[in-house]
C-alpha positions in Angstrom: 0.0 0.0 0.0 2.8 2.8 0.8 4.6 2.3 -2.3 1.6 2.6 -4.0 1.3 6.2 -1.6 4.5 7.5 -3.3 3.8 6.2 -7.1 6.8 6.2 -9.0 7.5 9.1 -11.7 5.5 9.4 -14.5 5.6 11.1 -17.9 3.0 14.1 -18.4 0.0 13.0 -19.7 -2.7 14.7 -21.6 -5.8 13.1 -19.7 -7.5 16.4 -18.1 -8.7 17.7 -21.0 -9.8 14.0 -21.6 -11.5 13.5 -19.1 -13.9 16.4 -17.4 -16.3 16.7 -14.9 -20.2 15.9 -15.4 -22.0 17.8 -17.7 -25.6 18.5 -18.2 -28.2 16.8 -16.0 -25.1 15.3 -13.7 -24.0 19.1 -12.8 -24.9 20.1 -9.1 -28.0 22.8 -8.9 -27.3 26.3 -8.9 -28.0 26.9 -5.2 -25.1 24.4 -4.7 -22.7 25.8 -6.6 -18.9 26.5 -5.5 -16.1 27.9 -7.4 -14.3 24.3 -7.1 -16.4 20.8 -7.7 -16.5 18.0 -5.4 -13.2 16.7 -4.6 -15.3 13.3 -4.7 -18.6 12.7 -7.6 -19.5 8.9 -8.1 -22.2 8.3 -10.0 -23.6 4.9 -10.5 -20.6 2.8 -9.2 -20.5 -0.8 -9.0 -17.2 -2.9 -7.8 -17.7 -6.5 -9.2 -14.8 -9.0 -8.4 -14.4 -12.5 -11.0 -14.0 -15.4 -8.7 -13.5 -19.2 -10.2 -16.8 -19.8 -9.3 -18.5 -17.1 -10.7 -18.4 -13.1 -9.5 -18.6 -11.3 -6.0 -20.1 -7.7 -6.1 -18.7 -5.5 -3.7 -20.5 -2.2 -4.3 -24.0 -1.4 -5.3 -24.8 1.7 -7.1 -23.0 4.0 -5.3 -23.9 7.8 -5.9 -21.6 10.1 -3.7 -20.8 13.9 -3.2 -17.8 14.8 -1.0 -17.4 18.7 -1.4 -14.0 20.4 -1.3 -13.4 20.9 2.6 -15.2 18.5 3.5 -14.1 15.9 6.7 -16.2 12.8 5.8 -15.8 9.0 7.7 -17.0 6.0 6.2 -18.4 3.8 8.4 -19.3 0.2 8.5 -18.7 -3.5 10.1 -15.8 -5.7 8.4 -17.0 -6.9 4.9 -19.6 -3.8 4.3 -17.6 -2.4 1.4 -15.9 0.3 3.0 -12.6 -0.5 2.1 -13.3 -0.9 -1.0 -15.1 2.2 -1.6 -11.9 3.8 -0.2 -9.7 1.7 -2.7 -11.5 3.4 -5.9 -11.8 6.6 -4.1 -8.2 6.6 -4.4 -7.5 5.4 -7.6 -5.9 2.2 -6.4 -9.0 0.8 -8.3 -11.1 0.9 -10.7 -14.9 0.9 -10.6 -16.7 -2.1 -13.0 -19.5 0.2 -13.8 -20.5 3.6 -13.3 -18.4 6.9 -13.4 -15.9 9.0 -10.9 -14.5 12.2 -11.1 -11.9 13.1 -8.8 -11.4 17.2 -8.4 -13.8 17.5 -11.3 -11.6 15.2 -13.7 -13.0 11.8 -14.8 -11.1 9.1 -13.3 -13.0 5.9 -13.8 -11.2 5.4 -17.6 -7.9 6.4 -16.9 -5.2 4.3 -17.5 -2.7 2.5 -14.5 -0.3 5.5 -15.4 -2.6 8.3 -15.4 -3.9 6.8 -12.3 -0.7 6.8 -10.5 0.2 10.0 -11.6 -3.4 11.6 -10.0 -2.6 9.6 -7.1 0.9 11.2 -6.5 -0.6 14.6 -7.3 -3.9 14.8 -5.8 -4.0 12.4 -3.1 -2.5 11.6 0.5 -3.0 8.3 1.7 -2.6 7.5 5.8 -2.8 3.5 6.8 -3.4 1.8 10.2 0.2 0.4 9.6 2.7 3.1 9.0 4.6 1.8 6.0 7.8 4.0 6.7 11.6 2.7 5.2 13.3 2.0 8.1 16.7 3.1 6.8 15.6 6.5 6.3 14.7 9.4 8.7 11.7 10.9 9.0 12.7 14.0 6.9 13.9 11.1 4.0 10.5 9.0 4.6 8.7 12.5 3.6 10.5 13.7 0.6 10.1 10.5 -1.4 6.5 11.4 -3.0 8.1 14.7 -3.9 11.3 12.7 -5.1 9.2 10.7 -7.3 7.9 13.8 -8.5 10.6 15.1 -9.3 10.8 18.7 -7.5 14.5 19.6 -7.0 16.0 18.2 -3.9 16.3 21.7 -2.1 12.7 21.7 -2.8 11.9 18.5 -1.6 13.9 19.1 1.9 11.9 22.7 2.4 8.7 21.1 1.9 9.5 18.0 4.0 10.8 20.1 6.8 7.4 22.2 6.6 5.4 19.2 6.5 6.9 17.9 9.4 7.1 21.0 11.5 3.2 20.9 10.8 2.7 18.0 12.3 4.4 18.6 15.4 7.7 16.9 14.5 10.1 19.7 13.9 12.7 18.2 16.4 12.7 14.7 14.9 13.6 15.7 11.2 16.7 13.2 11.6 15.0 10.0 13.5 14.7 6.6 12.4 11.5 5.2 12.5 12.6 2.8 15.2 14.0 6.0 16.9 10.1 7.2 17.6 7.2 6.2 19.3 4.2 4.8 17.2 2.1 7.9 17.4 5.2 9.9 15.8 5.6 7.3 13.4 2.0 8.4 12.3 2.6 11.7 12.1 5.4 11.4 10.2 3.4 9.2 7.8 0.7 12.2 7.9 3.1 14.6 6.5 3.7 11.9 3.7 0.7 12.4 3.0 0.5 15.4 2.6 3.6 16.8 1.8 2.2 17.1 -2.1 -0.3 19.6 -0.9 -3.1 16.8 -2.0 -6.7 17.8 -3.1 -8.1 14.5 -0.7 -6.6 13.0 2.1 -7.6 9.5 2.7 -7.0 7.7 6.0 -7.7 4.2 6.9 -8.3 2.9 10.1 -5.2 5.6 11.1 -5.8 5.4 14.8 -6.3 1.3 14.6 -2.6 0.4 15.7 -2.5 3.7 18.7 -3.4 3.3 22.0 -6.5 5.5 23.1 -4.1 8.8 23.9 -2.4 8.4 21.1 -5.3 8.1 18.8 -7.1 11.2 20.3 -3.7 12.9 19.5 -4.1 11.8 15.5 -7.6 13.2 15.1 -6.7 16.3 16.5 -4.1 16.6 14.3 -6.5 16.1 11.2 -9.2 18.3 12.9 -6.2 20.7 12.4 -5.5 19.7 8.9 -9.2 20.0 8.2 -9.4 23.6 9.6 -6.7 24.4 7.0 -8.9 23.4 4.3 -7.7 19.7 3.6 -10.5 17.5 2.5 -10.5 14.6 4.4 -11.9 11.1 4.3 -11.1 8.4 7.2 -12.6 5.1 7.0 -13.3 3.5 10.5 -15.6 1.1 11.9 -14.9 3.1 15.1 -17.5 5.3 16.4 -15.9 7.4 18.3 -13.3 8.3 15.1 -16.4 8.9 13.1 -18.0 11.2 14.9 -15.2 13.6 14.6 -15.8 14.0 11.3 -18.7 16.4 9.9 -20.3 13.7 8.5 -20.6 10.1 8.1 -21.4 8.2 5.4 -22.4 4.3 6.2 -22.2 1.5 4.5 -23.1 -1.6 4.7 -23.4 -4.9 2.6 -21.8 -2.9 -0.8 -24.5 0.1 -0.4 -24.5 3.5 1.0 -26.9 3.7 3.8 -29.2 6.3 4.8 
């Protein structure tokens, strides 16, 4: 999953002006509108998986708005779907049916190297396990998405630094992973994530491997991120988690709940 995060370099690619946002009957009303479209727009998705024995369908017809700013959970027991609405939410998938557009560009049709070029561009991903290299330092662990992006390593040491000093871990630029505790080990994979300055930041289960304190201290710290206008997204079957968010969108056996 964390090399996935930090998707190697990719050659430009003309796909935006490929592959707009809805048109026509799919646009949001007036009284909605916003100078940016939804960081998230499904329309119609299904997620069917071939098995030897025929075909398991993991998502239903999922419509789904997530507005720019938004701090959204998704919520629902083991099996409901959840993970893998979060898998084509961040392009680490692809949808069998229907359409997406991610920060008003159509994503459901791109190819695996468009897709890994949005996902190093647009979007932060945060995992219950922390997927840090242990032979690097924390400042090393966070310039890699932006080495792989190839900004200019003065660059890429700048925006790590900042990205750590924002979340909290100024003083431990040049620890190890195995140098820090499990919560700083999260932060640091935190300013991974968003390090690119991503238009959606996707967390699974981030507080799952934390003890209580330490958990409380991680959605604080994207409360803060939220406040700064990062759209975020965690997916939790934890109540308490979800109810930080503004809203919480449940699932459960491949649909979206009311």
């Amino acid at each position: 999953m964390g090399a996935v995060a930090v998707s190697t370099m990719l050659e430009q690619q003309p796909w935006a002006a490929r592959h707009q946002g809805p048109v026509g009957s799919l646009e949001r009303p007036a009284a909605l509108a916003s100078p940016r479209p939804p960081v998230v727009r499904m329309v119609g998705v299904n997620k069917i998986y071939p098995l030897p024995e025929g075909s398991f369908q993991a998502l239903y017809d999922i419509d789904l708005v997530i507005e720019a700013g938004e701090h959204c959970a998704i919520m629902g027991p083991s099996g409901s779907g959840k993970s893998t609405l979060m898998n084509l939410m961040g392009c680490l998938d692809r949808p069998s049916s229907g359409r997406y557009w991610l920060d008003g560009v159509e994503v459901s049709t791109l190819t695996d190297r468009e897709l890994a070029r949005i996902r190093n561009q647009k979007i932060g991903f945060v995992f219950q396990q922390f997927h840090l290299l242990p032979l690097l330092t924390a400042l090393e662990n966070v310039m890699l998405p932006l080495a792989y992006a190839g900004i200019p390593e003065p660059e890429q040491r700048r925006r790590a630094k900042q990205a750590l000093e924002q979340v909290g871990l100024g003083s431990k630029l040049h620890q190890r992973p195995a140098q820090l505790s499990g919560g700083q080990q999260q932060r640091v994979a935190i300013a991974r994530a968003i390090v690119n300055r991503p238009q959606l930041l996707l967390a699974d289960e981030p507080t799952g491997a934390l003890d209580s304190h330490t958990g409380q201290e991680v959605l604080n710290l994207f409360a803060e991120l939220h406040r700064q206008g990062i759209t975020l997204v965690v997916v939790t079957h934890d109540l308490e988690v979800a109810q930080a968010a503004q809203r919480i969108i449940r699932v459960g056996d491949g649909r979206l709940l009311a």
